[in-house]
TORPA-302305 format. One record per residue (C-alpha): residue number from 0; residue in one letter; x, y, z. Coordinates in pm, 1 decimal. Each point is the difference from the previous one (the first is absolute). Example, Ala and Ser with C-alpha at 12.3 -4.5 7.8 and 13.67 -1.06 7.14 Angstrom:
// residues 2
0/A/1230.0/-450.0/780.0
1/S/137.0/344.0/-66.0
// end
This chain:
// residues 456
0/X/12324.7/12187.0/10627.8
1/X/108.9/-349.1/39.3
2/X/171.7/-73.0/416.8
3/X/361.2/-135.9/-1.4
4/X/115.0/-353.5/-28.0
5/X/211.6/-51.1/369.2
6/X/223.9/-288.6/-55.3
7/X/161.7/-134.5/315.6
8/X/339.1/-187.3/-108.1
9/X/270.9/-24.3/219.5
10/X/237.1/-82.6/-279.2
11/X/98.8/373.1/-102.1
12/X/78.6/-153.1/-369.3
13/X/-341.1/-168.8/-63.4
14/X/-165.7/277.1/172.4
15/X/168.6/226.2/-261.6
16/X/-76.6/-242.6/-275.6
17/X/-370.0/13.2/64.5
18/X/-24.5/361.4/55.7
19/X/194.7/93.8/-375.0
20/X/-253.2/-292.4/-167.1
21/X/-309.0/140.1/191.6
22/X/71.3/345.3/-131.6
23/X/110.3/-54.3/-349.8
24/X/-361.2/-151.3/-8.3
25/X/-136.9/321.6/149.0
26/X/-58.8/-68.4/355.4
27/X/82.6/237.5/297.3
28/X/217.5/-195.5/259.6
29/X/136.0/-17.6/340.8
30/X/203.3/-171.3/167.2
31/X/28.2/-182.7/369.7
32/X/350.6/-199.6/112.2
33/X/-190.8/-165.8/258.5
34/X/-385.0/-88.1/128.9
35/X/26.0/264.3/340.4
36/X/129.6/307.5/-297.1
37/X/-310.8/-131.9/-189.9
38/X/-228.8/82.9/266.2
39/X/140.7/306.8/73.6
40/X/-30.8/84.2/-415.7
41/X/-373.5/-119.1/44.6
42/X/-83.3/222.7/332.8
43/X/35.5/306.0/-285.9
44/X/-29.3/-127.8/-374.2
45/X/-272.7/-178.9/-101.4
46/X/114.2/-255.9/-302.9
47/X/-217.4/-134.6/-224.4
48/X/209.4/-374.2/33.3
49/X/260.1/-188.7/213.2
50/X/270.5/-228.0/-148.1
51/X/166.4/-172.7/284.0
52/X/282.4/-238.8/80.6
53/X/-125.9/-267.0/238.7
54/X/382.9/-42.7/175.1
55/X/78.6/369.0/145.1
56/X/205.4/57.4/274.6
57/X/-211.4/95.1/326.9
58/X/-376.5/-45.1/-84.1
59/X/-100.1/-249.2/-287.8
60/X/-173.4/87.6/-326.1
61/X/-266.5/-255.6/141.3
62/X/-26.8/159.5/317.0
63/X/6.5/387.7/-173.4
64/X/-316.0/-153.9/-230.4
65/X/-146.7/-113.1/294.9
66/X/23.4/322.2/202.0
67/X/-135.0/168.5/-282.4
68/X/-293.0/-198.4/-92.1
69/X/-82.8/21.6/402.9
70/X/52.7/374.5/-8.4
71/X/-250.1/33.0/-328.2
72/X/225.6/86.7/-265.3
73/X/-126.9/-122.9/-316.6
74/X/275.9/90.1/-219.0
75/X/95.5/-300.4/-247.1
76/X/312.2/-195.9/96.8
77/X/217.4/-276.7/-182.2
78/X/210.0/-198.9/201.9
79/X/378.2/-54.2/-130.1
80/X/126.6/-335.6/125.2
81/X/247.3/-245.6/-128.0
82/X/-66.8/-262.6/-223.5
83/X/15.2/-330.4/293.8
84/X/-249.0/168.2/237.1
85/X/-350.6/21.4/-198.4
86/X/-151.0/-122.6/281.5
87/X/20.6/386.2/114.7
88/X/-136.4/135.3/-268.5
89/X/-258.6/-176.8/31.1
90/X/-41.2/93.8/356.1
91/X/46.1/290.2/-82.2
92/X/-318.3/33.5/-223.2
93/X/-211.0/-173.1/237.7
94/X/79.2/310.8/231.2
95/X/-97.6/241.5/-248.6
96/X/286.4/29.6/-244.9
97/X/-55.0/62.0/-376.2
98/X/243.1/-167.4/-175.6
99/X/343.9/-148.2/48.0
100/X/341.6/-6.2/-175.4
101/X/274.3/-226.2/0.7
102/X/405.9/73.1/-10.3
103/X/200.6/34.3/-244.5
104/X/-227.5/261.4/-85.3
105/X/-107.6/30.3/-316.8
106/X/-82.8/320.6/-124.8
107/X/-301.7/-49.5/-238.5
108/X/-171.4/-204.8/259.8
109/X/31.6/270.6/240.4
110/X/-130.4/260.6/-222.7
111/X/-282.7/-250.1/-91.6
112/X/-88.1/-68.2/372.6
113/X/-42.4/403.9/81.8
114/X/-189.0/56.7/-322.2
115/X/-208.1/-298.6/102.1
116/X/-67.7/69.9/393.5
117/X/-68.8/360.7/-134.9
118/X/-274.2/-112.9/-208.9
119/X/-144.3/-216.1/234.3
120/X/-58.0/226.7/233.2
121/X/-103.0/222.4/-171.5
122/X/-253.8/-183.4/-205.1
123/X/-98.9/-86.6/366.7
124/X/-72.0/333.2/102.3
125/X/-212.3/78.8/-334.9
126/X/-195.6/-324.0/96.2
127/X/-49.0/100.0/313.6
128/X/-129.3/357.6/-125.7
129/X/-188.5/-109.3/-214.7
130/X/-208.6/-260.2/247.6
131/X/-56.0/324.3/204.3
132/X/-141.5/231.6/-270.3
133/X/-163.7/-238.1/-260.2
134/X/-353.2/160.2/-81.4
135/X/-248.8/-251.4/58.2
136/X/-383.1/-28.4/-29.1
137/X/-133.8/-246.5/326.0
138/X/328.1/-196.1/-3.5
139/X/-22.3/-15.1/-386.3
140/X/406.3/129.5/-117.9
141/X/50.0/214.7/-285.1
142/X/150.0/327.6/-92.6
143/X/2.5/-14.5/-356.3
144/X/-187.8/214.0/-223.1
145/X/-231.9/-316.9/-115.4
146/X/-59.2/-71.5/368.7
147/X/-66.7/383.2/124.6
148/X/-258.2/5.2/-259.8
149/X/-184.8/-376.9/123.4
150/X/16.5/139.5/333.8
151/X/-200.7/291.3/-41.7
152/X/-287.8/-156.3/-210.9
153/X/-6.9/-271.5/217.0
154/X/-61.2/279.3/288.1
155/X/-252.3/191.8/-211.0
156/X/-208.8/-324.8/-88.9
157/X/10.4/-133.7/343.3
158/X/-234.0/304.2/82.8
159/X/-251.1/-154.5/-236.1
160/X/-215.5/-327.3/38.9
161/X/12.3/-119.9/-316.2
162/X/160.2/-289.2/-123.5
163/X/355.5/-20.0/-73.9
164/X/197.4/-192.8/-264.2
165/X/426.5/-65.3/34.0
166/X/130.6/-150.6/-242.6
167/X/377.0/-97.6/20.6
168/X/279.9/-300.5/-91.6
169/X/35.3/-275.5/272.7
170/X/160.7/136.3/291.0
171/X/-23.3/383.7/-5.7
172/X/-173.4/29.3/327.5
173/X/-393.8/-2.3/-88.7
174/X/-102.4/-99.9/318.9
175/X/231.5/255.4/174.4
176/X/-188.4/288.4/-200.2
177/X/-262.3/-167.2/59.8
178/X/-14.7/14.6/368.4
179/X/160.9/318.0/-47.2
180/X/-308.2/153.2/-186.7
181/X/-226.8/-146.8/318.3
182/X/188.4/105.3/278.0
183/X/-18.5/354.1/-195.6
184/X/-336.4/-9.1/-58.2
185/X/-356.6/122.2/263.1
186/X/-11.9/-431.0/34.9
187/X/360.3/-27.4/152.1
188/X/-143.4/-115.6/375.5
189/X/-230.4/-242.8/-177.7
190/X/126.0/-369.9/-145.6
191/X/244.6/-15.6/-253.8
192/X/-78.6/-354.5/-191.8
193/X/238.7/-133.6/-269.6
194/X/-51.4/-321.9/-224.1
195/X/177.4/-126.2/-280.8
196/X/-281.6/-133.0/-332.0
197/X/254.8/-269.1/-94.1
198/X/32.5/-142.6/346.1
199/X/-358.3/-88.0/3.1
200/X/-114.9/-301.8/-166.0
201/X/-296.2/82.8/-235.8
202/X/-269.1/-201.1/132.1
203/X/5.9/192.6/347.9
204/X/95.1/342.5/-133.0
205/X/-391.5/108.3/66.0
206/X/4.3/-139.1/311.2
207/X/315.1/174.9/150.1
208/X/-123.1/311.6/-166.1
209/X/-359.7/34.8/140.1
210/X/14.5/-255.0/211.5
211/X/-298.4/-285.8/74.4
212/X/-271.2/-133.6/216.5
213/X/7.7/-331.6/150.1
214/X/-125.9/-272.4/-169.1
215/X/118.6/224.5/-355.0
216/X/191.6/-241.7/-149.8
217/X/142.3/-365.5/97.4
218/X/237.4/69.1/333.0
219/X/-132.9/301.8/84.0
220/X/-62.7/-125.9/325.2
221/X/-39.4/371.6/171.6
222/X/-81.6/340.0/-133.2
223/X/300.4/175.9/-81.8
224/X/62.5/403.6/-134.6
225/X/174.1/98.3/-295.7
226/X/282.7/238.0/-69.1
227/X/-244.2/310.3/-67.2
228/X/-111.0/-41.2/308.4
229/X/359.7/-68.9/186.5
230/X/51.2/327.7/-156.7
231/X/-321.0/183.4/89.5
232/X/64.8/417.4/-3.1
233/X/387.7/-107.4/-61.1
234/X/180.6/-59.0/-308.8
235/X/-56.1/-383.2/-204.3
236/X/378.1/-33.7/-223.1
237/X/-52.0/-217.3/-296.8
238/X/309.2/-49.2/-98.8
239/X/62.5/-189.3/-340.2
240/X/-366.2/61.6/-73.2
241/X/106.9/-155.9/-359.9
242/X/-39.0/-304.3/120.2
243/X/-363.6/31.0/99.1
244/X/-261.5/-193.7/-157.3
245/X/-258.2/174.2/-320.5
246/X/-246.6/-141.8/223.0
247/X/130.8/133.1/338.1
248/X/96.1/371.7/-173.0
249/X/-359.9/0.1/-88.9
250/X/-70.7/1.8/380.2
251/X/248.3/207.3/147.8
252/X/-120.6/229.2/-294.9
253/X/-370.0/36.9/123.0
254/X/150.1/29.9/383.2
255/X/226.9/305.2/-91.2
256/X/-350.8/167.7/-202.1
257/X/-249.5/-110.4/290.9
258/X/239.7/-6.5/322.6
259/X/-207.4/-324.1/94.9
260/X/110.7/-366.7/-8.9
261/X/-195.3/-302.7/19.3
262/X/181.4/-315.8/190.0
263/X/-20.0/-328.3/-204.3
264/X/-290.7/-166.0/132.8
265/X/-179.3/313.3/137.3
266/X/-350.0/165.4/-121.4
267/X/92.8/328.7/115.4
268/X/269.1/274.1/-75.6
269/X/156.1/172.6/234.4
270/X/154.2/339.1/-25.2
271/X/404.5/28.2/-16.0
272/X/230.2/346.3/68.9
273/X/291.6/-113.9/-195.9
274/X/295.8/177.1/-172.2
275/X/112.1/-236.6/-294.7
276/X/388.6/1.9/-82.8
277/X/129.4/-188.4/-240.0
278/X/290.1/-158.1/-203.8
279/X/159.4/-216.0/-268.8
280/X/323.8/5.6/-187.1
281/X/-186.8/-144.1/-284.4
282/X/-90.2/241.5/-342.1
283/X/-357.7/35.0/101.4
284/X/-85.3/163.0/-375.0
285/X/124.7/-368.5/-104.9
286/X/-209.8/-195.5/178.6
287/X/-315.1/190.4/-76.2
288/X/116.8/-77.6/-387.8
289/X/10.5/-385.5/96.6
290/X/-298.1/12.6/183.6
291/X/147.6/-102.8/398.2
292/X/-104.5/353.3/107.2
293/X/-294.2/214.2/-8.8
294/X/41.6/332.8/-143.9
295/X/-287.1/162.7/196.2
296/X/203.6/-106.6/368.6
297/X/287.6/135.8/-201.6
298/X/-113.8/292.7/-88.5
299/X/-157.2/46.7/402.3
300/X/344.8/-46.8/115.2
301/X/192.0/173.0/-236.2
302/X/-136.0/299.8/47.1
303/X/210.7/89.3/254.3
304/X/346.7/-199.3/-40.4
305/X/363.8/23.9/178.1
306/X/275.9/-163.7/-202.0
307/X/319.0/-81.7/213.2
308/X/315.3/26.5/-213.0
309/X/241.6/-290.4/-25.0
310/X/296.5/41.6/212.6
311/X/183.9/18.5/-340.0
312/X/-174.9/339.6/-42.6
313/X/60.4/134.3/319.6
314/X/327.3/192.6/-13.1
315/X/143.0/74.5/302.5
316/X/-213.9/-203.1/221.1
317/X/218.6/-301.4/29.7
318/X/220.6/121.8/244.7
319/X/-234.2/125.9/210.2
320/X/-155.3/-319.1/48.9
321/X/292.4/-173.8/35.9
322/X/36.9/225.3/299.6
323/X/-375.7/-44.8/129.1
324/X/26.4/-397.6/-80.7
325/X/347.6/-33.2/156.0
326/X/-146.6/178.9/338.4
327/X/-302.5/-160.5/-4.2
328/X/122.3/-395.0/-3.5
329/X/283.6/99.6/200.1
330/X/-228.6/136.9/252.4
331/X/-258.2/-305.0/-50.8
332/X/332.5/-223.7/31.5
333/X/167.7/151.0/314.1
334/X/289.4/62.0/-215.3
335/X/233.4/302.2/-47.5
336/X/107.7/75.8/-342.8
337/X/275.0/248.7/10.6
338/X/143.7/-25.1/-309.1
339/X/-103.6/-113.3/-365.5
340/X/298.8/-88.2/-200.0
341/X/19.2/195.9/-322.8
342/X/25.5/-235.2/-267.1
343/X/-323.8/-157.4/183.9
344/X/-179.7/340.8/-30.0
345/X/65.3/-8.8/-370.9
346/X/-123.7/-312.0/-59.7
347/X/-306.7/130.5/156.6
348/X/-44.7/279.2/-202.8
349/X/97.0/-146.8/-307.5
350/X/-221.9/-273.2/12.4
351/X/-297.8/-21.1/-247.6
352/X/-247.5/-152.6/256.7
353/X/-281.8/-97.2/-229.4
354/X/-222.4/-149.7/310.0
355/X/44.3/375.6/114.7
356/X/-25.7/108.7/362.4
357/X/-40.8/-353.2/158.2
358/X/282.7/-101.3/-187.2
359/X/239.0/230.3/147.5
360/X/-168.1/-35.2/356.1
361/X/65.3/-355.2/-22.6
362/X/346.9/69.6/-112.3
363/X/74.1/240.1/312.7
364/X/-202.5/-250.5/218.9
365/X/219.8/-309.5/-93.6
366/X/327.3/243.2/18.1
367/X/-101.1/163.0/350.9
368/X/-40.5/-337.3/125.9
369/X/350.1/-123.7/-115.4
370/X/182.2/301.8/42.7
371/X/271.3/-92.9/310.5
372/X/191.6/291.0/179.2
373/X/-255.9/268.4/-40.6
374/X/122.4/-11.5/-415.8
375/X/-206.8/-70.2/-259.0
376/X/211.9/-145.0/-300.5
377/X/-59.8/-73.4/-376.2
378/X/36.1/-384.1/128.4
379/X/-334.5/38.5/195.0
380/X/-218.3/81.9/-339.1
381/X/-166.2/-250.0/-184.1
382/X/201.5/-181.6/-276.6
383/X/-207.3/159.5/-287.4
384/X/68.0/352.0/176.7
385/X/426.0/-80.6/23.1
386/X/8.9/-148.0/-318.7
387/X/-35.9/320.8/-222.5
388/X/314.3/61.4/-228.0
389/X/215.9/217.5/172.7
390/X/40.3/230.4/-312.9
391/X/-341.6/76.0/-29.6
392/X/-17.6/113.1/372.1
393/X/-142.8/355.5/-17.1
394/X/273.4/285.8/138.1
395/X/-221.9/120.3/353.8
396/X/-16.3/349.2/-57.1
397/X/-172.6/327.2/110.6
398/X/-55.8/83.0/-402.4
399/X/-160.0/-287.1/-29.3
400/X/-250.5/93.8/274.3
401/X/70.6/-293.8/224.1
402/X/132.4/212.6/268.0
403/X/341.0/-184.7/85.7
404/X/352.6/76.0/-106.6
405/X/150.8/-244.6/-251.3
406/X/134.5/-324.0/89.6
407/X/306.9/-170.2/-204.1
408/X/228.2/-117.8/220.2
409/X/-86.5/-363.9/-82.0
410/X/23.6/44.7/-384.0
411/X/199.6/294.0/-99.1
412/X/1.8/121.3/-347.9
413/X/260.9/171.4/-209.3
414/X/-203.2/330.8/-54.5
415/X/-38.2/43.4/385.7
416/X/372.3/5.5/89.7
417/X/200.1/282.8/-25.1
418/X/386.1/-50.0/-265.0
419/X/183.9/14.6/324.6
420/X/-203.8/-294.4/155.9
421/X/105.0/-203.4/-306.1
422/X/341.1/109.6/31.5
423/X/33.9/-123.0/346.9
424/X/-172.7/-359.5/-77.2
425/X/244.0/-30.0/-283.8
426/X/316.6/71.9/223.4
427/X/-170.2/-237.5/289.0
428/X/15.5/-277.9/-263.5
429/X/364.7/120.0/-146.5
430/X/-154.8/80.2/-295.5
431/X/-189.7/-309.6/-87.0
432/X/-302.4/89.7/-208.2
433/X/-196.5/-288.2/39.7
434/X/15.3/21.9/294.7
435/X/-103.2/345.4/35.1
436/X/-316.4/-52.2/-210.2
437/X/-101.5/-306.6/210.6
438/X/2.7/212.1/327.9
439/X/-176.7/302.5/-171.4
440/X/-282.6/-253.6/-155.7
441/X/71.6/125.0/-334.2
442/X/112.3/-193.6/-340.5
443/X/361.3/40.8/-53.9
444/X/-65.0/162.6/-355.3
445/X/-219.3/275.9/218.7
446/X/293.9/89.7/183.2
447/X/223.8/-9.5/-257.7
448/X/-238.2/229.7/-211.7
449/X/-29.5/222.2/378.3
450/X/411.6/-1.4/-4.3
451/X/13.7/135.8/-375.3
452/X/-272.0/253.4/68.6
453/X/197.4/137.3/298.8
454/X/338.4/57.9/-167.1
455/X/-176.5/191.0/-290.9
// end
């Protein structure tokens, strides 16, 4: 059951104004004439949120928030203040209040500011939770039923020594599983070695691979070892091995069927212990058909091949690394991130991200690093993340498996507000239906059709 609303007026009118409007919208209240009868209400009720005046007789709505704050109290609290002195309520949130309001009071935009501190912290805690209890394979986030199953057949094949293919789009973590799969693996105290094909200009592919004597080749100046051998009884990553040479795969090839490798300008082979992983987000059944890859390396690799689903695919998951991402760039940043504001989290979770995981760490890297006041707000995303139409913002909610209550206080909808609700923006606005669909985000012919559809 949801804790009381406490809402500390000293005006005994607009305290009983706010208590009737908090509990025709279903709210449990109580009621405090002053700051001290607060504390005392606090010593043996715990409430769920605070709305405050800041001018009370005796001690302050400032000085209450303070004391609070100091004394650990985490409850959500909105500052009431009048309209000239902003400058408090902004004060006010630098010391750890939620929101503020400003007299005359207006009804809707209280309601609105509970519903929305509510959510917040709330989607805060469930952030929070699920940072703590994500399921994760060496660092590697993922609860989801596509993930659970990677997981474990990365585990099983990291037992084996045989070469391993992952295929995946740009930015779904290859690497990660990658060094996941070695650090699982009888090789994890041995080198881990990573190289990307494409960042390696053709000519000295060989070279870096198997490395050369001196005198090999014009420059090399000194004798110099390759990556097989950087990554002697280790791991060797390839990672977009599409990109490799015919002539090159022909190479790596024999070195994966003999476990030897000759360095360019050598007479001898020398024996390598090496666990081949490796990668491309390319359609490797393509490229054998247009002749850039070999299908007898193909079919070496494929034999035993991890795909990594696209973050599209990975119900549920978003959240969670939202959570792991937030913590981890916060941590890497020295920053506290308290709070996420809702409409922020939405945009987050609604957002197609098509360069997958390393899209949306970029997008909580940029956003932890411009979030100010320990909140991290929809105006800290990337452009291309903000600028998704508002009505096709996906509803946050546990059936859709995301985890996090719903979120609407930004755009609310006609089908998500209660007759009554519509009844009391229509009085508010003395009956001026234009009005009243403009403030509900709703075409004026919707409400109208809403409005018939009650009175039948």
């Amino acid at each position: 059951m949801q804790a009381p609303i406490l809402i500390v007026e000293d005006d005994s009118a607009i305290l009983e104004l706010l208590e009737d409007e908090l509990r025709d919208a279903g709210y449990e209240t109580l009621g405090a004439g002053s700051a001290e009868e607060a504390i005392a209400t606090l010593s043996h009720e715990p409430v769920d949120l605070i709305i405050c005046d800041v001018r009370l007789p005796g001690i302050s709505g400032m000085e209450l928030l303070e004391k609070l704050r100091h004394d650990g109290n985490k409850a959500g609290f909105i500052v009431i203040t009048a309209f000239g002195t902003i400058e408090q309520a902004v004060e006010a949130l630098k010391i750890g209040a939620d929101d503020f309001l400003t007299k005359p009071l207006d009804l809707e935009n209280v309601r609105e500011a509970v519903y929305r501190v509510q959510e917040n912290r709330r989607l805060a805690s469930r952030l929070a939770e699920a940072g703590q209890q994500s399921p994760h394979f060496h660092g590697i986030v993922g609860e989801s039923s596509a993930m659970q199953e990677l997981f474990h057949n990365a585990a099983r094949l990291a037992r084996s020594d045989a070469p391993i293919l992952i295929l995946g789009e740009s930015g779904t973590g290859k690497e990660l599983l990658a060094r996941a799969i070695h650090a699982e693996s009888a090789r994890c105290d041995a080198p881990f070695v990573a190289i990307n094909c494409a960042s390696i200009p053709a000519e000295l592919m060989e070279s870096e691979f198997f490395g050369h004597v001196k005198g090999a080749f014009t420059g090399a100046n000194e004798s110099r070892q390759g990556l097989f051998q950087a990554a002697q009884g280790g791991s060797l990553f390839l990672d977009e091995i599409g990109e490799m040479s015919i002539a090159l795969q022909a190479k790596l090839l024999r070195a994966l069927q003999e476990k030897t490798v000759r360095a360019v300008g050598a007479e001898k082979e020398e024996a390598v212990d090496v666990r081949i992983i490796a990668a491309t987000h390319r359609d490797l059944d393509k490229e054998i058909q247009e002749g850039n890859f070999r299908s007898d390396l193909f079919y070496r690799l494929e034999t035993f091949s991890l795909k990594i689903p696209p973050l599209r695919e990975r119900n549920g998951d978003i959240d969670r690394l939202i959570a792991a991402l937030i913590e981890k760039h916060a941590d890497t940043q020295g920053k506290r991130i308290e709070q996420v504001e809702p409409v922020a989290l939405q945009m987050l979770l609604s957002y197609a991200y098509p360069g997958n995981v390393r899209e949306l760490e970029n997008a909580i890297m940029r956003a932890v690093t411009l979030a100010e006041d320990g909140i991290l707000s929809h105006k800290d995303l990337p452009e291309r993340i903000q600028a998704q139409d508002p009505r096709q913002l996906r509803n946050i909610t546990e059936e859709e498996g995301s985890g996090l209550p719903a979120t609407q206080a930004s755009w609310p909808s006609l089908e998500d507000v209660e007759k009554r609700y519509i009844q009391k923006v229509l009085e508010a606005t003395g009956g001026n239906k234009r009005r009243t669909a403009d403030i509900l985000g709703i075409a004026r012919k919707t409400l109208y059709r809403r409005l018939d559809d009650g009175d039948g």
